[in-house]
LUMMI-452085 format. One line per field, with one value per residue: residue in one letter; x, y, z of N, C-alpha, C, O in turn. Coordinates in Angstrom, 1 decimal, decimal comma, always signed. Example, Ala and Ser with C-alpha at 12.3 -4.5 7.8 and 13.67 -1.06 7.14 Angstrom:
<zamis>
residuo <- a	s
n.px <- +13,2	+12,8
n.py <- -5,7	-2,2
n.pz <- +7,8	+7,1
ca.px <- +12,3	+13,7
ca.py <- -4,5	-1,1
ca.pz <- +7,8	+7,1
c.px <- +13,2	+12,9
c.py <- -3,3	+0,0
c.pz <- +7,8	+7,9
o.px <- +14,2	+13,4
o.py <- -3,3	+1,1
o.pz <- +8,5	+8,0
</zamis>
This chain:
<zamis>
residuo <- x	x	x	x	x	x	x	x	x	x	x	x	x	x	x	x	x	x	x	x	x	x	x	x	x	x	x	x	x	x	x	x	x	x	x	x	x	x	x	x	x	x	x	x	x	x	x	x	x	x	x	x	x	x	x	x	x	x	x	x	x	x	x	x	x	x	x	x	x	x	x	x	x	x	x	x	x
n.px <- -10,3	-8,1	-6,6	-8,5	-8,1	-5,0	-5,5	-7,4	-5,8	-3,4	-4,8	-5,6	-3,1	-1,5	-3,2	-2,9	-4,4	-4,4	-4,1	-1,2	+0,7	+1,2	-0,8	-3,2	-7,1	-9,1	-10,6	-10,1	-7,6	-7,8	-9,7	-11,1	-10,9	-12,6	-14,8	-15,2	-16,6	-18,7	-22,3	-25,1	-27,0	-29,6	-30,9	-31,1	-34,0	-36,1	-37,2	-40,2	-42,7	-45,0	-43,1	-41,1	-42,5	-43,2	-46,2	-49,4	-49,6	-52,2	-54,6	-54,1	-56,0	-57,5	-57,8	-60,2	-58,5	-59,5	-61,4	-60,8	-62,4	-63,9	-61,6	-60,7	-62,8	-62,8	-60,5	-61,2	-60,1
n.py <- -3,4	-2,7	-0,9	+1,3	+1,9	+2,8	+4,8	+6,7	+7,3	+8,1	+10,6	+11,6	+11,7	+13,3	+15,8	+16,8	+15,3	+13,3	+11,4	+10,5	+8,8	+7,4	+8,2	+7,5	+7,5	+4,0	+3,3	+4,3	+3,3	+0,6	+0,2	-1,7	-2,4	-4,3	-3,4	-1,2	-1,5	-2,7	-4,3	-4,7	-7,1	-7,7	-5,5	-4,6	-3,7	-4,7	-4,3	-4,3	-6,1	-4,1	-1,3	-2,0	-1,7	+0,2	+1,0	+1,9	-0,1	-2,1	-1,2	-3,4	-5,9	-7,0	-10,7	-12,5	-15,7	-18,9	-21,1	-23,5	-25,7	-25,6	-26,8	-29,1	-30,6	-30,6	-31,7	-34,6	-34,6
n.pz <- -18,4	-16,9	-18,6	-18,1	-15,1	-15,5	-17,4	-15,4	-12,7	-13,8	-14,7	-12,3	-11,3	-12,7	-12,6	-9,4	-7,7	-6,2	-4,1	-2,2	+0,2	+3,8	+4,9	+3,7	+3,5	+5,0	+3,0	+0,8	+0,4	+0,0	-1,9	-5,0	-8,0	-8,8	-6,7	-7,5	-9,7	-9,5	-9,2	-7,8	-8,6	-7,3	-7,1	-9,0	-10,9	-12,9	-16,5	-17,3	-20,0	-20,3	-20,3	-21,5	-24,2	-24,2	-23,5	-21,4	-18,6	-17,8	-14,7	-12,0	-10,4	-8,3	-7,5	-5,4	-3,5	-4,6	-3,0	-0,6	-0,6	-2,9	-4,2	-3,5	-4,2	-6,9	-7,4	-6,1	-3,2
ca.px <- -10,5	-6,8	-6,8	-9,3	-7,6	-3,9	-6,1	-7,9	-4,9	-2,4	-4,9	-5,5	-1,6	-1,7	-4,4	-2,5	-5,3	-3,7	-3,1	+0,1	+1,3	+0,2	-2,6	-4,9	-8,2	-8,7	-11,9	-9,7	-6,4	-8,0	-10,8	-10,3	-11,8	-14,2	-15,4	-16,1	-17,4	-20,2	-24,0	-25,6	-27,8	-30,6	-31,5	-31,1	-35,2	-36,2	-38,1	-41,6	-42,8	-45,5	-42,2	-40,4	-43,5	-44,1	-47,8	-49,6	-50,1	-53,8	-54,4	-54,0	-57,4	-57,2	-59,0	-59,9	-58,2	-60,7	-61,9	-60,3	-63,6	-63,5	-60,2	-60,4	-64,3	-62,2	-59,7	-61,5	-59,9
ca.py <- -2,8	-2,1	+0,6	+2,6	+2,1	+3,3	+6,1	+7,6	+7,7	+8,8	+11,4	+12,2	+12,6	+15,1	+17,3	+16,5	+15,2	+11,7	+11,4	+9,6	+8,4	+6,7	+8,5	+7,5	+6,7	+2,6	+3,3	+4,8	+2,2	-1,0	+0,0	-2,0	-2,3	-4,8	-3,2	+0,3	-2,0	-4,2	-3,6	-5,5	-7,7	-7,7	-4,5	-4,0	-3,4	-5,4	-4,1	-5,4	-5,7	-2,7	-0,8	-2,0	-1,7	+2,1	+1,6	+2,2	-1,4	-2,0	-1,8	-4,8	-6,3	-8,6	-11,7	-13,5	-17,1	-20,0	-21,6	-24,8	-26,7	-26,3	-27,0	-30,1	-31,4	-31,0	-32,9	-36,2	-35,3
ca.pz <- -17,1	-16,3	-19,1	-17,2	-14,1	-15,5	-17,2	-14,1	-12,1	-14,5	-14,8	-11,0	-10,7	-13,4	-11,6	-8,1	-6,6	-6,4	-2,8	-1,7	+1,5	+4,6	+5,9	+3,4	+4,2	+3,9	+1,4	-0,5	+0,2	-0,7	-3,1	-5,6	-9,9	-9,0	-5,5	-8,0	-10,7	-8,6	-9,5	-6,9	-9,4	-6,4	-6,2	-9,9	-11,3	-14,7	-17,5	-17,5	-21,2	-20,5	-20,5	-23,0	-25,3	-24,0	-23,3	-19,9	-17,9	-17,0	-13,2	-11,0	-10,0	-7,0	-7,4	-4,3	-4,2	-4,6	-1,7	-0,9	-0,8	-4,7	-5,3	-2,9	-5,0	-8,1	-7,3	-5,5	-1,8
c.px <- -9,2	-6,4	-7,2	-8,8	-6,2	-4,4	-6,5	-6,7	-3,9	-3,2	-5,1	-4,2	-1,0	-2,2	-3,7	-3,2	-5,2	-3,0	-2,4	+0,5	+0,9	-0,6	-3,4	-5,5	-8,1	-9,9	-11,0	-8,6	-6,9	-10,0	-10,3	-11,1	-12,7	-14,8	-16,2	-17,0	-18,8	-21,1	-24,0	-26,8	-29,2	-31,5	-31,8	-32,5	-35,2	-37,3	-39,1	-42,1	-43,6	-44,1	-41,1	-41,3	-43,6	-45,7	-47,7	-49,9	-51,6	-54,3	-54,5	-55,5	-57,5	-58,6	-58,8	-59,6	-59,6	-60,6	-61,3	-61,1	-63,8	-62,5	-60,2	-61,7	-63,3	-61,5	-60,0	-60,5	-60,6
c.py <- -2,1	-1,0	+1,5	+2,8	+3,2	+4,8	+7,1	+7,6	+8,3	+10,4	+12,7	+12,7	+13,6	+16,2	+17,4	+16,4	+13,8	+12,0	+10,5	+10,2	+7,5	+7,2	+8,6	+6,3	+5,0	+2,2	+2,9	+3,6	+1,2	-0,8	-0,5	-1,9	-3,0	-4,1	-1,9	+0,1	-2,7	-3,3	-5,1	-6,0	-7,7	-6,8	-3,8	-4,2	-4,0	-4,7	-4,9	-5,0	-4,5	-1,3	-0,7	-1,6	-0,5	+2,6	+1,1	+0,4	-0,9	-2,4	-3,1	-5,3	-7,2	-9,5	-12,2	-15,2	-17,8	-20,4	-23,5	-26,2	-27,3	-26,9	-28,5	-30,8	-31,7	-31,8	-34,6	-36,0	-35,3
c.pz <- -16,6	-17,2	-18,4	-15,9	-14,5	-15,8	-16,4	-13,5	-12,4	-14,5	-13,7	-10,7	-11,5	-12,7	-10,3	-7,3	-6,1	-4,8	-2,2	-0,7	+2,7	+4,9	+5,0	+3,9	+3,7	+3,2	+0,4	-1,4	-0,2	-1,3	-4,5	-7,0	-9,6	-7,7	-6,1	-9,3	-10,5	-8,6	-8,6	-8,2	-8,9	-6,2	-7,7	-10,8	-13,1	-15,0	-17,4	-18,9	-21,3	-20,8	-21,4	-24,5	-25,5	-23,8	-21,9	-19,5	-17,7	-15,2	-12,9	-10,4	-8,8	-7,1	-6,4	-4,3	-4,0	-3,8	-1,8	-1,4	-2,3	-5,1	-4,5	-3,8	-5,9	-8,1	-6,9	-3,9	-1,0
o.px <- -9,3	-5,8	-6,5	-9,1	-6,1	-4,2	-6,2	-6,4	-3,4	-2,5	-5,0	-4,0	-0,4	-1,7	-4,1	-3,2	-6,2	-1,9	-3,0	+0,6	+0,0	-1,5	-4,3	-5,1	-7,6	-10,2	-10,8	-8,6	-6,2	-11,1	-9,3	-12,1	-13,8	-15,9	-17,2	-17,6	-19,8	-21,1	-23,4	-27,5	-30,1	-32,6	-32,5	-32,3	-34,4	-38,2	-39,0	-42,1	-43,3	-44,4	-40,5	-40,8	-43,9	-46,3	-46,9	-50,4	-52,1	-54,3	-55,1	-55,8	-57,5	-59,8	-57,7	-60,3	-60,6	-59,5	-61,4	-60,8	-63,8	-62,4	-59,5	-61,3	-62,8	-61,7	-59,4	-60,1	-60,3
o.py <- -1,1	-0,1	+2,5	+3,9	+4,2	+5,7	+8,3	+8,7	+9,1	+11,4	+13,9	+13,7	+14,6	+17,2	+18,4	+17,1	+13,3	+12,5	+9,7	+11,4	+6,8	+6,5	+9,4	+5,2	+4,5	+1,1	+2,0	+3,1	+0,7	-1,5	-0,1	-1,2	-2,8	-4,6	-1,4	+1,0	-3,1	-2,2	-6,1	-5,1	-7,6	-6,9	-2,8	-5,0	-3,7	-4,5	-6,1	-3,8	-3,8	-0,4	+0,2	-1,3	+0,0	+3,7	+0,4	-0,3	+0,3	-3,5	-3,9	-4,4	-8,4	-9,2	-12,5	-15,9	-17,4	-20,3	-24,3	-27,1	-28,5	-27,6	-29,3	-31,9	-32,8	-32,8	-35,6	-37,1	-35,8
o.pz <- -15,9	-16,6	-17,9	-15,5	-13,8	-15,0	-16,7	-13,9	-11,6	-14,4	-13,8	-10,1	-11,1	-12,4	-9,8	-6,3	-5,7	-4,4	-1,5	-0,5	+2,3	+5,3	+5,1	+4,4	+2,7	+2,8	-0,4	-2,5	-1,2	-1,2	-5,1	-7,0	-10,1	-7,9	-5,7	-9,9	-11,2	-8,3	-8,6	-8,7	-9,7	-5,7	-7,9	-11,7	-14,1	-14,3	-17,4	-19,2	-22,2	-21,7	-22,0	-25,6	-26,6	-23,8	-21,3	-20,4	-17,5	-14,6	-13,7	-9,6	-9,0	-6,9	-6,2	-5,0	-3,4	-3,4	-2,6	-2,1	-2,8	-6,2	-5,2	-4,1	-5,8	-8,8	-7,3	-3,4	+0,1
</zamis>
């Protein structure tokens, strides 16, 4: 991780776009390798096997739930 860091900057102060002094912005002053490395895990979308497989899903069907009456006979409450 600290390769890529010495790399990109060594290479920004080549190009002179490496801006030094106080008036930088504080994005810029305290961004740090993990703050430009962070994938928010949350927001990050998983493969569902239709997709990994490459075929189409079959629509979604909505079944209505079972009525408690059954589920309470079955049981004995």
């Amino acid at each position: 991780m600290f390769g890529k860091t010495y790399g990109k900057i060594t290479d920004t102060i080549a190009k002179d776009s490496y801006h030094i002094g106080p008036d930088v912005q504080p994005i810029e002053r305290y961004t740090s390798l993990n703050r430009e490395a962070f994938c928010d895990l949350s927001k990050v979308k998983e493969k569902n096997v239709s997709e990994v497989v490459g075929v189409c899903p079959a629509p979604e069907i909505y079944q209505a739930p079972i009525p408690k009456k059954i589920i309470y006979d079955f049981f004995g409450v």
